[in-house]
N, C-alpha and C positions, 0 to 999 in steps of 0.2 A: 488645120482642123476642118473636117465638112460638118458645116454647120446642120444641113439637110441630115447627116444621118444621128446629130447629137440629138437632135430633136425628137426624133425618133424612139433613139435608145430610151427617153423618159416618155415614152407613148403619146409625145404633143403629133397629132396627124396633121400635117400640108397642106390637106383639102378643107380645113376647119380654120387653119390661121394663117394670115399672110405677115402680118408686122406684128413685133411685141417688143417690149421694150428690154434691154438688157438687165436689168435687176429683178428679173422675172428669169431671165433665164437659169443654165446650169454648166456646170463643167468651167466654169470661171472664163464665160464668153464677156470681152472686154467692147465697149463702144468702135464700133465699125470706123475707117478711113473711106471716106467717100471722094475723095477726092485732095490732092497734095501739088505741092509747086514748089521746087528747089527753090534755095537760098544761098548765095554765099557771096566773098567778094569781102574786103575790108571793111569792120563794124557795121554791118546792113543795118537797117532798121527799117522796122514790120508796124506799119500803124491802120488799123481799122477806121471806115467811117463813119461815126457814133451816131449820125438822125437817124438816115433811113436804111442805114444796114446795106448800102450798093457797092464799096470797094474795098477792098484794103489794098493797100498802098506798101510798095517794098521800094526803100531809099537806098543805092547804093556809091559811093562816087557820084558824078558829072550827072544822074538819070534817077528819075521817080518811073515805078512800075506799077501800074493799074490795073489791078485786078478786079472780077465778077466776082463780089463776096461770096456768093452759094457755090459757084462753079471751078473759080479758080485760075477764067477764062482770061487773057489777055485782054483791054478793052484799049488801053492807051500808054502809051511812054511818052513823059517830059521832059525835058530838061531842071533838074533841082534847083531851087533858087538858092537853095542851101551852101553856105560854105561846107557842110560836114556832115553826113546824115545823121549822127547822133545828134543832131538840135533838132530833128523835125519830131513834134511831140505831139498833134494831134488835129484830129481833119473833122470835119463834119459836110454834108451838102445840106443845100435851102433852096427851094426855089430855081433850081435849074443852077445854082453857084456851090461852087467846090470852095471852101477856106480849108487852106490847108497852113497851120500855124508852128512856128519855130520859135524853142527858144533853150538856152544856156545861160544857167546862173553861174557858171563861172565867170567870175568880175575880170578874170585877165585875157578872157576870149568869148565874149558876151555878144549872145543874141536873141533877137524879142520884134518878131516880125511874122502878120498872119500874110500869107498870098493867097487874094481870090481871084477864082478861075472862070471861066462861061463852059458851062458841062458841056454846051455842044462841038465846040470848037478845040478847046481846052488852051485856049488865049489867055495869059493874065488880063484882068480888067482895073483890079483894083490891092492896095495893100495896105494895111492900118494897124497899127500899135496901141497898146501892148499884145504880148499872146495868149491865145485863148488857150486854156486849160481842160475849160467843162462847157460843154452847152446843154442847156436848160430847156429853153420856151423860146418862144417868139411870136410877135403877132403885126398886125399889120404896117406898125410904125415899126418896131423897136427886135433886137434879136438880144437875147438876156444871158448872161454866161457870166462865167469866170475868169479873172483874168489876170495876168503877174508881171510883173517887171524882173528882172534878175538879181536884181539887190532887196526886193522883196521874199520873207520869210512863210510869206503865205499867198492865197490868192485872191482877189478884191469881187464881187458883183459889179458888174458891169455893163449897161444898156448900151445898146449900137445903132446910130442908128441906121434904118436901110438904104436910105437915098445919099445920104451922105457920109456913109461910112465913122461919123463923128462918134465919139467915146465919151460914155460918162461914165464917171466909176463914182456907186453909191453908198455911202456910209447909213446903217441904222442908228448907230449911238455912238456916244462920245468915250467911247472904247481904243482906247491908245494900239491895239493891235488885234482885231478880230482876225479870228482862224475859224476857218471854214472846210464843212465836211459834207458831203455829198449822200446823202442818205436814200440810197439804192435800194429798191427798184422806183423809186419817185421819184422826179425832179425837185425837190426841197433841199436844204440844206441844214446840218445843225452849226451855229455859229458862237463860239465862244470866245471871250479875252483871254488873251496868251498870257495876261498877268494878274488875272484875277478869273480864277477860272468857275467861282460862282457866279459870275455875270453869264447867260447862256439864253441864247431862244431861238426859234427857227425859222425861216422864211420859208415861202414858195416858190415857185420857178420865176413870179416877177417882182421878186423882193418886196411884197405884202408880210409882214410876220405874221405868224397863222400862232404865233403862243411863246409867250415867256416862262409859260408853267412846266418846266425840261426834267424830266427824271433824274433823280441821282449817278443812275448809271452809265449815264450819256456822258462820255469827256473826249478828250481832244485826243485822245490815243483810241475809240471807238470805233470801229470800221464798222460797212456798212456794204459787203462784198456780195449778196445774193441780188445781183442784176438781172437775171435769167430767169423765162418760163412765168408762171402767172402764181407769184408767193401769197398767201394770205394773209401773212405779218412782215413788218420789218424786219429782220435779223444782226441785233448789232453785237458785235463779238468785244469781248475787252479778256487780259490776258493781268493774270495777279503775278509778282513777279516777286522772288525774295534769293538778296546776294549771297549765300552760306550755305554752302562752301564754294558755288561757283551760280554764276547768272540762269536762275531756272524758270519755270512760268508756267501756269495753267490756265485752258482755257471758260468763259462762262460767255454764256450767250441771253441775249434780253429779248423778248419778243414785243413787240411794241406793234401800235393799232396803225394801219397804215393814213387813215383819216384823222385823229386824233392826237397822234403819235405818242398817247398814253403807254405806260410799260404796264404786260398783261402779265407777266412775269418773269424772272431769272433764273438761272440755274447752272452751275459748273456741268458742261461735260465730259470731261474727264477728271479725276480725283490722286492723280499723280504729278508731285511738281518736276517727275525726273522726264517726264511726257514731254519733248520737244516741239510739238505742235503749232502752226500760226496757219489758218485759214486766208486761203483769196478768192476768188472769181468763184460764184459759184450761182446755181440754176435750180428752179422743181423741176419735175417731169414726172411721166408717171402716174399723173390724174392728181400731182399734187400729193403723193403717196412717199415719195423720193426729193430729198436734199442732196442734190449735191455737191463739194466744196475742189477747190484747189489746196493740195496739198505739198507745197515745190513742187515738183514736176509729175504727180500723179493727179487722176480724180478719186476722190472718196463719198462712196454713195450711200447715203444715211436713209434709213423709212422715217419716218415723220408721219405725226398723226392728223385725224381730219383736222385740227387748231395749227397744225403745222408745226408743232414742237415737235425736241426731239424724242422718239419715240425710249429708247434706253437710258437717257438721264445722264448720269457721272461713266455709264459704261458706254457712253456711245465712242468711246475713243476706240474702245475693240469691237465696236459689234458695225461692220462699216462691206461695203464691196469694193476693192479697188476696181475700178472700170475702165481707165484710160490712163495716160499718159499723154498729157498735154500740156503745155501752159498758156491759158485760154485767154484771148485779146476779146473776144464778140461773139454773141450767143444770140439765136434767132427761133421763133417757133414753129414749122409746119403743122401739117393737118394729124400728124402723127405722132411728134415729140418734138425734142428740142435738135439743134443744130449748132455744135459749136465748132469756132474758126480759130486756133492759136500756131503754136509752134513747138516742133518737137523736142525730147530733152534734148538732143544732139545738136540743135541751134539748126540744121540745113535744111528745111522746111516747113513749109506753111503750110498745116491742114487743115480738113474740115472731118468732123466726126458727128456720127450722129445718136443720140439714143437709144436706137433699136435696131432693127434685124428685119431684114425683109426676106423673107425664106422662098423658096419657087413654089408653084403652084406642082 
């Protein structure tokens, strides 16, 4: 498709626009590929690096491959410390150091080990247990995160500390099993008892609780998937499910205060339980105008209004743009829209898509 003469065709002139963003467009113009990096080789595994958005990371066999998150650029190959690349589960950088953390809950081939790097050199320097899952915050002492054992059912809070790498894993209450959820786009978490699931409150990224007072709607199957772009609520999805004649579920979504995390209200979007639908990874863009979600391996692009709800209610299951096809690992913002990095339905590539359209002058 030339883009240049679609444009046209609906009287948009060239000399008037340079970017826009694709849910503004027409003719069922889908999020651009800016850039892609084959994959293949026995179970690879594709892990992004969650601070400051510099690599992702492709594990295959004997070798880690390091890549320029925006560009796709080769930056380094190491050696995998990993017996297996399916255990390498999550990386972040800090400070000029790369942890890159492994782990498998399989109790018959169990592993649970972070490897940190020195960026410049990319020397191991140091390694400490258990693995990190989630990174939060950190500050001049301490780096705060998530973190599990393999015979662990969930994942613990965790202080590290910097100089000496030492571990503390923090309990808030006398809670026989807290589960923990990551409540994205913040670093807070909602924390509840696996066995008494009215016990419930939330922390901040340095395990201060910021409130016992949790909404009803909040539970331990709630996700918290719009990471992306600059939201104006939380968005946590929960899915009603009922067995007869066969396992069916619809979805309802909560909007909650991102300071507060008061619920501003709820609401089903879609109104069919035969609607197969479960939301992941998902971004605004768009001035904040545009949600939107992972859907298995498509994007679905919802308007949303200035509160950032959704704009069609029970119909937003039909009223949607598919825009892409991806399954998104990391999502980053330019001056112009968002930026996202995952991998294609077909598993052999890594790409990078972007929001909009840059058309020629």
């Amino acid at each position: 498709m030339n883009i240049d003469s679609v444009l046209k065709a609906h009287g948009i002139g060239l000399k008037k626009i340079k970017d826009f963003e694709v849910v503004t467009a027409v003719d069922n113009l889908t999020f651009p590929v800016i850039a892609k990096r084959s994959v293949s080789g026995p179970a690879p595994r594709v892990v992004p690096e969650h601070n400051e958005g510099k690599y992702i990371f492709y594990c295959v066999s004997s070798s880690i491959y390091v890549y320029d998150m925006k560009t796709l650029d080769l930056v380094q190959t190491i050696s995998s410390p990993f017996p297996s690349a399916h255990k390498f589960n999550y990386a972040f950088v800090l400070d000029g150091l790369v942890f890159i953390s492994g782990l498998d809950r399989n109790l018959n081939d169990s592993y649970n080990t972070v490897h940190i790097y020195d960026e410049s050199t990319w020397t191991k320097v140091a390694t400490l247990s258990p693995a990190i899952v989630d990174f939060l915050d950190y500050d001049a002492s301490y780096i705060y995160c998530l973190t599990q054992n393999p015979a662990e059912t969930t994942s613990i809070f965790t202080k590290i500390n910097r100089s000496t790498y030492s571990v503390t894993r923090k309990s808030f209450t006398n809670w026989s099993s807290p589960h923990y959820t990551r409540m994205y786009p913040t670093n807070c978490c909602l924390v509840i008892d696996f066995y008494n699931s009215s016990n419930k409150t939330i922390i901040d990224s340095k395990g201060n609780i910021v409130t016992s007072s949790v909404a009803s709607f909040m539970s331990r199957d709630t996700t918290f998937p719009v990471k992306g772009g600059s939201p104006n609520v939380i968005y946590g999805f929960n899915y009603s499910y009922r067995s007869d004649p066969y396992a069916q579920y619809k979805a309802s979504v909560g909007y909650f205060d991102t300071e507060t995390f008061a619920l501003i209200k709820s609401e089903y979007i879609m109104d069919d339980y035969n609607l197969h639908y479960t939301y992941g990874y998902g971004f605004t863009h768009n001035k904040n105008k545009t949600l939107t979600l992972q859907c298995s391996t498509e994007f679905r692009s919802h308007p949303i209004d200035k509160n950032g709800f959704f704009i069609y209610g029970t119909e937003s299951y039909k009223n949607f743009r598919q825009t892409g096809n991806l399954s998104p690992l990391y999502s980053f913002e330019d001056n112009k829209g968002v930026v996202i990095v995952g991998i294609n339905p077909d598993g052999n590539q890594i790409q990078c898509m972007k929001t909009y359209i840059t058309v020629s002058e």
